[in-house]
N, C-alpha and C positions, 0 to 999 in steps of 0.2 A: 104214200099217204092215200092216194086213190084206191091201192089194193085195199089196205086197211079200211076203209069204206065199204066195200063192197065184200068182203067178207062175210061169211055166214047169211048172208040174201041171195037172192034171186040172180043169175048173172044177167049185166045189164046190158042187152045189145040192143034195145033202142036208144033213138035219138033222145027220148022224153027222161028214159033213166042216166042215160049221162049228163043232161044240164043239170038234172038233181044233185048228181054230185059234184057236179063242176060247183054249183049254187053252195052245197057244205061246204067247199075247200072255199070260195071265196069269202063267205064269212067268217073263216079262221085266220083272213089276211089278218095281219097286224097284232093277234092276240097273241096273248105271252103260251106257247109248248112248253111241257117238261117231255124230254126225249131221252127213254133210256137205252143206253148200247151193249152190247153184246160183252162187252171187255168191261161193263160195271159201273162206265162212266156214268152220267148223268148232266146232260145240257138243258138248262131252262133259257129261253131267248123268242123277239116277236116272229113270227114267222111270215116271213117275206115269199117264198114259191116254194114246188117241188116240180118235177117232170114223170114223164114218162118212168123211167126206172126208182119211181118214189124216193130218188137223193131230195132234201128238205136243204130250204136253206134258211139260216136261222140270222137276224138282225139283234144286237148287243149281247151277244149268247154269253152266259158264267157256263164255268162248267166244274161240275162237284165230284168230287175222286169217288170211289168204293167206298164205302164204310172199312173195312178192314184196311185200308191203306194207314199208316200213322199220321197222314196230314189232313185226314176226312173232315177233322173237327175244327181245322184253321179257315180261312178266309175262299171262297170260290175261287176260281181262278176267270180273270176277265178276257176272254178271247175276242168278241168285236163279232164280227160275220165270219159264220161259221158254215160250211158243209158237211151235212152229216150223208154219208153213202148209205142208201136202204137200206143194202144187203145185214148192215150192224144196227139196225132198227131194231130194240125186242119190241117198245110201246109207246104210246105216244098218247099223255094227257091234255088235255087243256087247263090251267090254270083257271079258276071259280073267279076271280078277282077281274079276268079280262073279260070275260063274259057277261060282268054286271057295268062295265064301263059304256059309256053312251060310244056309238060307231059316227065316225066322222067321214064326208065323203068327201 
């Protein structure tokens, strides 16, 4: 997720451009990801941390098959805490609905 941040900008080698991004990842604590993977899946869930090698780890994650699969159109599947490995990262939204919720500390 840090890579995806820094992406198409400036590379950040001060200290002042990494808290800035520390500062975006920590306001996306707790807000609801949609995280699409590589193999089609699609995990929506709050997002709790990532590290260094941008593995995300996602709290009450559903996770939604392909559209072509035949079970796309039944019910998500409820995984709980989930690990998603960067490397199967393609993108990563923020859901409009957690971003208008008031942030609690």
């Amino acid at each position: 997720l840090l890579a995806r941040y820094t992406q198409g900008s400036s590379p950040l080698r001060t200290d002042a451009g990494l808290l800035q991004v520390r500062d975006k990842l920590e306001n996306l604590l707790n807000k609801s990801l949609r995280i699409r993977m590589t193999d089609g899946r699609t995990l929506i869930g709050l997002f709790l941390c990532t590290d260094r090698d941008c593995n995300v780890i996602l709290g009450s994650a559903q996770e939604y098959l392909k559209s072509t699969d035949s079970f796309s159109s039944g019910e998500p599947r409820v995984l709980g805490l989930a690990m998603i490995p960067g490397h199967h990262i393609v993108s990563i939204e923020v859901e409009l609905e957690s971003l208008m919720a008031p942030h609690y500390l």
